[in-house]
C-alpha positions in Angstrom: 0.0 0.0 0.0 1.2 3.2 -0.9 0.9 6.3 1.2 0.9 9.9 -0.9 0.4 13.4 1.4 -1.6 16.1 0.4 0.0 19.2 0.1 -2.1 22.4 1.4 -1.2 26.0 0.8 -3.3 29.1 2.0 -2.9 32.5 3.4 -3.8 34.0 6.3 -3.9 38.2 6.3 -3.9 39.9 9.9 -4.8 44.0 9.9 -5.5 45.5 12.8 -8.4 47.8 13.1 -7.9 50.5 11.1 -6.7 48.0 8.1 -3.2 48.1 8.6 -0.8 45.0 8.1 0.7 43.6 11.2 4.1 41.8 10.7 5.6 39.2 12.5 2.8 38.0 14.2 2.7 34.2 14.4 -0.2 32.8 13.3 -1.5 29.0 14.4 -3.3 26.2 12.1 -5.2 23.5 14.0 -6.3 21.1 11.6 -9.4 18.6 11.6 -9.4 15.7 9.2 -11.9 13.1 8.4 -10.1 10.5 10.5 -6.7 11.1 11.1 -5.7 12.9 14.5 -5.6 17.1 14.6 -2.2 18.6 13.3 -1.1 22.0 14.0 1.2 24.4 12.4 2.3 28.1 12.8 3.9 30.8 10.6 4.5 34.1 10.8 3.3 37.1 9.4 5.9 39.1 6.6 5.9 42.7 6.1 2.7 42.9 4.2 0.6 41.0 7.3 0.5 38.0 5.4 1.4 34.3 6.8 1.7 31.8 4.3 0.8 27.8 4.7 2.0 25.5 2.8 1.6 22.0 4.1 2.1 17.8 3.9 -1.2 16.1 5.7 -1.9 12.4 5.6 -5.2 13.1 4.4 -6.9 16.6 3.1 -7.9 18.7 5.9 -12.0 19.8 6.0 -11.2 22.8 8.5 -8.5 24.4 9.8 -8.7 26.4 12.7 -6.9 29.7 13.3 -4.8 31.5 16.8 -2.8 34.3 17.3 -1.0 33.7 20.8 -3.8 31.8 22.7 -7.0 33.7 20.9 -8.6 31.5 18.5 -9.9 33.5 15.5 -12.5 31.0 14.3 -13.0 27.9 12.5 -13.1 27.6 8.4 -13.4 25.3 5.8 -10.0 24.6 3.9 -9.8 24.5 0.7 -6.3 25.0 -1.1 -5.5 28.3 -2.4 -7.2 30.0 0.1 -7.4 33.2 1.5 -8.5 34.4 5.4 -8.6 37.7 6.8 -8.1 38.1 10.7 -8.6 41.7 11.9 -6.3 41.7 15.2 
């Protein structure tokens, strides 16, 4: 049997609240699969506010859910390509 990962990328941009970028700011992934155990992951945030994820799983994630330090920002459905805007 043959076991292939699935490679996820997304991007995750964090403004504060008047809409301004906030750089290195590390940003947390909790995934959820269909079966396999929760993963985590965490980039920061470049000049421009933006963290970029680009991920193996063992099976394509349905959700992924989002922190900055110990506030989680919300649940979302993952799809790859992705795009999520956290207001800080």
């Amino acid at each position: 049997m043959q076991v292939t990962d699935t490679v996820v990328s997304f991007e995750v941009e964090v403004v504060d609240g008047e809409g301004i970028p906030v750089p290195a700011l590390e940003v947390g992934a909790r995934y959820l699969y269909p079966e396999a155990p929760r993963t985590w992951s965490s980039e920061y945030t470049d000049g421009e506010g933006c963290a970029r994820f680009c991920d193996s799983h063992i099976e394509a994630p349905v959700e992924v859910c989002l922190f900055v330090g110990d506030d989680e920002c919300g649940s979302f459905a993952l799809a790859d390509g992705g795009r999520f805007l956290l207001e800080m």
